[in-house]
C-alpha positions in Angstrom: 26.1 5.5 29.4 23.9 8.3 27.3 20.3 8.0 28.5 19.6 10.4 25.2 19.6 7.2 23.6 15.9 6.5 24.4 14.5 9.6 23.6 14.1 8.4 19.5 11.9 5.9 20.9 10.4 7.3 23.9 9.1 10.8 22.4 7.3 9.3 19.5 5.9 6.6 21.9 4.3 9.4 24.7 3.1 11.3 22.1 1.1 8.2 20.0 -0.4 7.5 23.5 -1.4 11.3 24.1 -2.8 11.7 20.5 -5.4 8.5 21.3 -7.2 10.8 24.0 -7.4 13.6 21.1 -9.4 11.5 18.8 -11.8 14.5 17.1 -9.2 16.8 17.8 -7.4 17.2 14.2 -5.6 20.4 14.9 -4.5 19.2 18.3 -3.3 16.0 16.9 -1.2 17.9 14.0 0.2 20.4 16.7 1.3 17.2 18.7 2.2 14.9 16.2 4.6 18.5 14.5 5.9 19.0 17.7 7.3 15.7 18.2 9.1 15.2 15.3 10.8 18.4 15.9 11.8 17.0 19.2 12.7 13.9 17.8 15.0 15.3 15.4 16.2 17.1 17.9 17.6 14.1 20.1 18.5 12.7 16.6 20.7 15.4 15.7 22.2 15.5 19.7 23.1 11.8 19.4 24.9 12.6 16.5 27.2 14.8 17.7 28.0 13.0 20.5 29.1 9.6 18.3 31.2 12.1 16.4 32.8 13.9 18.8 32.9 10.8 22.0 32.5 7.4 20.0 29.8 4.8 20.0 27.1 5.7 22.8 25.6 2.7 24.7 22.2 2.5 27.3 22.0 -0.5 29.4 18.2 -0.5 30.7 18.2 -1.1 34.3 22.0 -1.1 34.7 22.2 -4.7 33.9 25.9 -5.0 31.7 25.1 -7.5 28.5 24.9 -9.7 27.2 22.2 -9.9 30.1 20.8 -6.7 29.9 19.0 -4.9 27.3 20.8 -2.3 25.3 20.8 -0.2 22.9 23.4 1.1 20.6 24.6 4.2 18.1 27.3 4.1 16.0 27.8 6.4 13.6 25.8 4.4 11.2 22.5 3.8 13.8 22.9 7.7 14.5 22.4 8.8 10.7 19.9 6.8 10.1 18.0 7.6 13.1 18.5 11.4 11.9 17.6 10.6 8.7 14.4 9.1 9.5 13.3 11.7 12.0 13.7 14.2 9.2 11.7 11.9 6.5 8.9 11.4 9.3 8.8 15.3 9.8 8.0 16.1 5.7 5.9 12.9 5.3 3.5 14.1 8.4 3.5 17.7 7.0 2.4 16.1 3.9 -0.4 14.4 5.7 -2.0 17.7 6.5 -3.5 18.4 3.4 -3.8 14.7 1.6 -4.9 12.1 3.8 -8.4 13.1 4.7 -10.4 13.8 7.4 -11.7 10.4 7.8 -8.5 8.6 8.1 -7.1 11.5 10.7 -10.2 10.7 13.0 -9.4 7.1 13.2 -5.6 7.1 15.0 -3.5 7.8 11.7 -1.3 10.0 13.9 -0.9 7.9 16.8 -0.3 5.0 14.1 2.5 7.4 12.7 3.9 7.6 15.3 4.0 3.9 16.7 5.6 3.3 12.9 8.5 5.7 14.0 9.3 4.3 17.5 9.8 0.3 15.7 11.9 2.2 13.2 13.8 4.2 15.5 14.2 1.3 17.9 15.6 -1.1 15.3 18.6 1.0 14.6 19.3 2.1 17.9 18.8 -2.3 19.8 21.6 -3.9 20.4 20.1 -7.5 20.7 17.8 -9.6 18.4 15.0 -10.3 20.2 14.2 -6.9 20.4 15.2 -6.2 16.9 12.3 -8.5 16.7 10.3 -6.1 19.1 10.2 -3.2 17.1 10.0 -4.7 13.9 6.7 -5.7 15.1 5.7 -2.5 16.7 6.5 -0.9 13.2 4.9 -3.7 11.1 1.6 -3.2 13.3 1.5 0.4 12.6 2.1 0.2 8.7 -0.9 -2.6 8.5 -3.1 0.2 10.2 -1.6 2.8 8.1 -2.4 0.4 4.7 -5.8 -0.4 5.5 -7.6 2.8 6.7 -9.4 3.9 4.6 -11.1 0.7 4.0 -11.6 0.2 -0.3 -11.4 -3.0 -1.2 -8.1 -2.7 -3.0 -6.8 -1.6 0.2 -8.1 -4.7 2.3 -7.3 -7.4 -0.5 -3.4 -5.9 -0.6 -3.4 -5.5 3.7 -4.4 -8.8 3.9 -1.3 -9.9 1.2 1.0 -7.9 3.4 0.1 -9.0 6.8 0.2 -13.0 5.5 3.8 -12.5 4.3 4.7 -10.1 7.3 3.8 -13.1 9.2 5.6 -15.4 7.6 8.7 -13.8 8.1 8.0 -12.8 11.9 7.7 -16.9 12.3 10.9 -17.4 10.9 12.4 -14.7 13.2 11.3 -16.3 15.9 12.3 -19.5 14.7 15.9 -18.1 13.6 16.5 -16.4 17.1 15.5 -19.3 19.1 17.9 -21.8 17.4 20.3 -19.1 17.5 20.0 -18.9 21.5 19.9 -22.6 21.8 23.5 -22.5 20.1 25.0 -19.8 21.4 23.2 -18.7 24.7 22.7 -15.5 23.6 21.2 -13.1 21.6 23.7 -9.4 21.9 24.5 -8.8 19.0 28.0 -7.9 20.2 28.4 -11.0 22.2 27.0 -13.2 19.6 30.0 -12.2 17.5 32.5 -13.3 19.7 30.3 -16.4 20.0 30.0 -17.3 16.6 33.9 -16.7 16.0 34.7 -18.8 18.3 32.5 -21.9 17.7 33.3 -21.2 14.3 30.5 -20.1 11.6 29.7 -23.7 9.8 27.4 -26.3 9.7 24.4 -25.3 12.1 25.3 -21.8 12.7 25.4 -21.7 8.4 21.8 -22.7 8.6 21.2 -20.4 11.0 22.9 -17.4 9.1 21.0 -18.3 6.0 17.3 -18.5 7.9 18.1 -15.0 8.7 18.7 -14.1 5.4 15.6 -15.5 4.5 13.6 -13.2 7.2 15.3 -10.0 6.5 15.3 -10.5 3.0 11.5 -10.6 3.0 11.4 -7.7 4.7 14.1 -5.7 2.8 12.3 -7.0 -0.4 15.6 -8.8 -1.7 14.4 -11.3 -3.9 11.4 -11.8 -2.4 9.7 -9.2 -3.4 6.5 -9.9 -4.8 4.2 -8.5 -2.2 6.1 -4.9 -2.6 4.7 -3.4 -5.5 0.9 -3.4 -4.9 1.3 -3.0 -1.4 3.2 0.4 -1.5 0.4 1.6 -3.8 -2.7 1.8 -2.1 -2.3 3.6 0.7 -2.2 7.5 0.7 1.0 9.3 -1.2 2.7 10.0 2.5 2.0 6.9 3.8 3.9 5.4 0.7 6.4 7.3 0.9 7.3 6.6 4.0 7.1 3.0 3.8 9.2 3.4 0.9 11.8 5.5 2.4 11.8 3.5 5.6 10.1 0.3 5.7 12.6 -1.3 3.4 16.1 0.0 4.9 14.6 -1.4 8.4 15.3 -4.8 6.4 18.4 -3.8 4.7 20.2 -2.4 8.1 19.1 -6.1 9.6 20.9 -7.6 6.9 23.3 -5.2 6.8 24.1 -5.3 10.8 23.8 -9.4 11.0 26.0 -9.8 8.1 28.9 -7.6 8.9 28.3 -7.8 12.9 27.7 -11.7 13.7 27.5 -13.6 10.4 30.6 -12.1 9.0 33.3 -15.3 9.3 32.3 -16.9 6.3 31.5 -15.4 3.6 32.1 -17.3 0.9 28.6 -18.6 2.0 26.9 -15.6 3.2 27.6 -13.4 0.9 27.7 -15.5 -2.4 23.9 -15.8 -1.2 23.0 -12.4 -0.8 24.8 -11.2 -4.2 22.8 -13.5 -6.4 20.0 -12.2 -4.6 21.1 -8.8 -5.1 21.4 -9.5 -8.6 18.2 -11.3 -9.2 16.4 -8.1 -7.5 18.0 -5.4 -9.7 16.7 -7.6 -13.3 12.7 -8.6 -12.0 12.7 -4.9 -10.4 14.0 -3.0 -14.0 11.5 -5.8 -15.9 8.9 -4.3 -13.5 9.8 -0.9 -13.9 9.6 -0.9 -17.6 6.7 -2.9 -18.0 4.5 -0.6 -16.4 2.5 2.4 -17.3 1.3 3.1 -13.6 3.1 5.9 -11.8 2.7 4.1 -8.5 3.9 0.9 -9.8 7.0 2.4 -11.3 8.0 3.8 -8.4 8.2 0.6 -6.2 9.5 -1.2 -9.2 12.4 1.5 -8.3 12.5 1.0 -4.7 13.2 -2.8 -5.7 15.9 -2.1 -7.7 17.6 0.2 -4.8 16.8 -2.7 -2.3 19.1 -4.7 -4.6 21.8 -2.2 -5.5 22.3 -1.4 -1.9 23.1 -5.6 -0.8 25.2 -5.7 -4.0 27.7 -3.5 -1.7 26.9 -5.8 1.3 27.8 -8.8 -0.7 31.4 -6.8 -1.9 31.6 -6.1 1.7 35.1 -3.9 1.2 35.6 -0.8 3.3 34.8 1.1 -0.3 31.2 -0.7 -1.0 30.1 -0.2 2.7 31.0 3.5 2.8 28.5 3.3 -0.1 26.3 1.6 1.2 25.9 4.1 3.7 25.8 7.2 1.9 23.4 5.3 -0.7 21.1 4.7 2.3 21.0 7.8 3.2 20.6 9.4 -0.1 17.8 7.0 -1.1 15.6 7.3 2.4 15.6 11.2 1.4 15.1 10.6 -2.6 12.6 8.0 -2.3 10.5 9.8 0.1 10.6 13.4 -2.5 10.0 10.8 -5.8 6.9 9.4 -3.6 5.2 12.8 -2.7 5.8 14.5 -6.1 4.7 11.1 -7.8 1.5 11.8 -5.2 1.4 15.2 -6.2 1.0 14.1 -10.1 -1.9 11.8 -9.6 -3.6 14.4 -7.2 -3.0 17.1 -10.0 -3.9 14.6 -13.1 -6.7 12.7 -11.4 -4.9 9.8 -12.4 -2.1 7.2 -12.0 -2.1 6.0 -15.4 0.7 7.6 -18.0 -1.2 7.5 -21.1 -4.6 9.8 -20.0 -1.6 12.4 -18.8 0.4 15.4 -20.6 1.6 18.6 -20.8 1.1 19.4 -17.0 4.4 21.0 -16.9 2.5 24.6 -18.4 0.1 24.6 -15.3 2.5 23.2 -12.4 6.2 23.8 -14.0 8.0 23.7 -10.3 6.3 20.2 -9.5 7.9 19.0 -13.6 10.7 20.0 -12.5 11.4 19.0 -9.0 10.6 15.4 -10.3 13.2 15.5 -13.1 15.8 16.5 -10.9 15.1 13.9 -8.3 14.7 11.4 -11.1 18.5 12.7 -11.8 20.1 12.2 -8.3 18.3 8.3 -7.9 19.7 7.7 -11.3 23.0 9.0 -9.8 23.9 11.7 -11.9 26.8 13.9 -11.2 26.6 16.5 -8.7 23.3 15.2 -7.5 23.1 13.1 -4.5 23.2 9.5 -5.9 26.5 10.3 -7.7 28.8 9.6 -4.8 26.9 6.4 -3.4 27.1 5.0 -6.4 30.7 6.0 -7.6 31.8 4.2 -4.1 29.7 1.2 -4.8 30.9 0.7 -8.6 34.4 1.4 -7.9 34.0 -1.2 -4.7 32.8 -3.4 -6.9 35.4 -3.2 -9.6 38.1 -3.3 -7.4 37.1 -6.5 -5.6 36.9 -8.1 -9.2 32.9 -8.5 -9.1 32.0 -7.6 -12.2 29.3 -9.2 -13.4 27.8 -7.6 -10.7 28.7 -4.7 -11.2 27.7 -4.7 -14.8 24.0 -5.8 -13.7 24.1 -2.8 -10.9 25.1 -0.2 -14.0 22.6 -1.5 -16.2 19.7 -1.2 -13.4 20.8 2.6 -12.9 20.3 3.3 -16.7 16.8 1.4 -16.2 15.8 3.4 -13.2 16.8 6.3 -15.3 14.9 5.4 -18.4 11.6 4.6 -16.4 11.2 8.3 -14.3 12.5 10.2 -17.1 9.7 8.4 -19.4 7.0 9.3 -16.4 8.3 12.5 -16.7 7.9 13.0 -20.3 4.8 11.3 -20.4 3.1 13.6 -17.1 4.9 16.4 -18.0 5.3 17.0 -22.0 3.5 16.7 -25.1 -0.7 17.7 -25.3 -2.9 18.8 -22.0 -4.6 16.2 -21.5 -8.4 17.9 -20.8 -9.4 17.4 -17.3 -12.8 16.4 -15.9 -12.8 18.8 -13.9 -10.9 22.2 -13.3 -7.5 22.4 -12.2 -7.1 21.1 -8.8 -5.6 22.8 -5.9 -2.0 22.6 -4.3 -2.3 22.3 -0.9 0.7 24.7 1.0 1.6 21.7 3.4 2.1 19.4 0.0 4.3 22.5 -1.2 6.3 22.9 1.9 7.2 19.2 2.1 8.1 18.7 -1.3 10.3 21.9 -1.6 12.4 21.1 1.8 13.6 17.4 1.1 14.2 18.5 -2.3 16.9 21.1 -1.1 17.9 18.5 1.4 18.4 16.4 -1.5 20.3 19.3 -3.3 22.9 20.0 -0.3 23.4 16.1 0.2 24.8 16.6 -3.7 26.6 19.5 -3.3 27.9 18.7 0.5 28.8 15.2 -0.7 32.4 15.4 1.2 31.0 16.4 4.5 28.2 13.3 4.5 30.9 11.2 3.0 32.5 12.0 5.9 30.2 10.8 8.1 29.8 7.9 6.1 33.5 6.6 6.0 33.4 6.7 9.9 30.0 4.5 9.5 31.5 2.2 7.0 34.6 2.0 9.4 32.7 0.6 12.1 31.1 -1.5 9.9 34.5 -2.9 8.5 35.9 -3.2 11.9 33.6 -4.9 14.2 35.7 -5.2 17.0 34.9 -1.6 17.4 31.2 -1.9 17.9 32.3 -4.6 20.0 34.5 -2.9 22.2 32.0 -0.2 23.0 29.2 -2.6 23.8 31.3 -4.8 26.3 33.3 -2.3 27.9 33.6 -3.6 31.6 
């Protein structure tokens, strides 16, 4: 056992409760909240190590073996993206500093951040579904806190869109766990494979799989979507960008865990399903993405089109397209959350989201042009950048495995994701200066600091592709081979 295991969840959760007892305190709050993550990432990175250099690490709370028990789980795949969304968290709070205003910092944004971290960090590292359930809802309560304070209209009318849907989808959790239980008796996720194989995945347990599906699909954004793209654009530029690093690959790992861990013995229903899907997602988001002239709005046109691209490998589902999937994951939780601050960082500079009153900004703030065009490069996934090798993996996956139609749709939505940031960028960034209201504003240093260090994360990601593909191959391993997640879990 490796009590560490924990610590992802239990840091961020002590220090949310602390921060409530600091309430007028702002500099106390940002020393603790700073302090955290640095601890955090500190487990995160320890954990790591230990999955590389021992194998899967497993906690049973309370000593009680599963599938009885609660436990919780890293493989190499839970471990990065733990790590990954520690380091995310860190630059998104650093962010915070300087952009989210006084106001929302007196009324529990840190404690609220940090809650959002522990359901994050907690559904990667479970083992079992009912508290995959848990901390979705401990995250999904934190991010309708994070969306609403502040308190415009805007803000409510879109909150109260996000919590309805949320909803919706937590009934159908519940509803899809407890006929799962009723059929097999259990909810481990390693147990519930052997289960499944052996009652054989048809008929009920079909149903079951596809109820699933429906849930995490709604929370990934696959398909069902619609909610997305105005919700992820009212709240402040880091709370956006962490919901759209994070909030989406919460969904996607569920899919991607379920699918390749329990629901994996019949996939000519399964995953038929969730590559039409995948499809369907890639053409609305690129319609969305070019039909807009709001930088907010293309943005999480983009982060729909990734949602899709990433279960078009889950729907390949050969060892190629989920070492992709991995390294894609973890590319785009870093990329998505540098395209969200610097796409904060031009509205807070221009005074506005809208493409046509900007121009010519790249005279006054050339390092902010052209940090955005480079991170516009590596989501488009252009060579050496770090979107090239994800996506190499998950086209040649795809070709490979003779889905090409899919494939073609997954190429075409990379040229459309390139098309839309590069025309924000030309449009922000080139042509007349645009005459401010105002003067100039200010950069704040913590706005600075977090842009600059996940952009040279994003950079050694490109140029260290081999060593995280490394890392990756041993996640998509597991991934292929479930009897090696099982093994580790039910080890007498």
């Amino acid at each position: 056992m490796n009590n560490l295991l924990v610590f992802p969840l239990l840091i961020p959760l002590c220090t949310a409760a602390i921060l409530i007892f600091f309430k007028n305190n702002i500099p106390v709050q940002r020393w603790l909240s700073a302090l955290s993550l640095l601890a955090t990432a500190a487990a995160a990175w320890t954990i790591l190590h230990q999955v590389r250099a021992e194998g899967i690490q497993t906690l049973y709370m309370g000593g009680w073996l599963p599938p009885y028990g609660i436990v919780f789980v890293a493989d190499m795949l839970a471990a990065l993206l733990v790590l990954a969304t520690t380091a995310v968290g860190a630059f998104c709070l650093f962010f915070s500093f300087g952009t989210v205003g006084e106001q929302r910092e007196r009324y529990y944004y840190y404690p609220f951040f940090q809650f959002l971290l522990v359901g994050v960090n907690g559904s990667f590292l479970t083992g079992d579904l009912f508290n995959l359930f848990v901390c979705f809802e401990v995250m999904l309560i934190s991010s309708y806190a994070l969306i609403v304070l502040g308190g415009t209209k805007r803000q409510l009318r879109e909150t109260l869109k996000y919590i309805l849907i949320n909803i919706l989808s937590s009934t159908l959790f519940v509803a899809a766990v407890a006929y799962l239980y009723g059929v097999t008796g259990s909810l481990n996720m390693a147990d519930l494979s052997l289960r499944v194989a052996q009652a054989g995945q048809d008929g009920v347990l079909n149903v079951i799989a596809i109820l699933f599906m429906i849930v995490f699909s709604l929370k990934a954004g696959l398909f069902l979507f619609f909610w997305l793209p105005d919700s992820y654009s009212v709240p402040p530029a880091a709370v956006s960008a962490l919901f759209g690093a994070l909030l989406t690959k919460v969904g996607l790992y569920a899919l991607i865990r379920t699918f390749t861990l329990i629901f994996c013995h019949d996939p000519l229903v399964t995953h038929n399903w969730i590559a039409w899907m995948a499809a369907a997602t890639m053409i609305l988001g690129a319609f969305g993405a070019i039909a807009y002239s709001d930088v907010q709005r293309i943005m999480n046109y983009n982060v729909v089109i990734t949602v899709g691209f990433i279960a078009f490998g889950l729907a390949v589902a050969s060892k190629e397209t989920l070492d992709g999937v991995v390294f894609y994951l973890l590319h785009d939780m870093v990329a998505k959350a540098l395209l969200f601050l610097l796409g904060g960082m031009i509205v807070h500079l221009s005074g506005t989201s809208k493409l046509k009153e900007m121009g010519g900004m790249i005279k006054r703030y050339p390092a902010v042009g052209w940090m955005f065009f480079i991170a516009s490069l590596a989501i488009a996934g252009i060579p050496p950048l770090s979107g090239f090798a994800g996506k190499l993996l998950l086209i040649q996956g795809g070709l490979q495995e003779q889905y090409y139609w899919l494939t073609g749709v997954s190429l075409a939505s990379s040229f459309i994701v390139l098309y839309s940031l590069i025309r924000l960028f030309m449009n922000a960034f080139w042509g007349e200066e645009k005459q401010l209201a105002s003067s100039p504003a200010a950069v704040p240093k913590s706005m600075v600091w977090s842009v600059a260090g996940l952009f040279i994360i994003v950079i050694m990601m490109g140029f260290g592709s081999e060593w995280v593909y490394r890392l990756a191959s041993e996640a998509g391993n597991t991934l292929m081979n479930p009897a090696l997640y099982i093994d580790a879990v039910l080890k007498e």
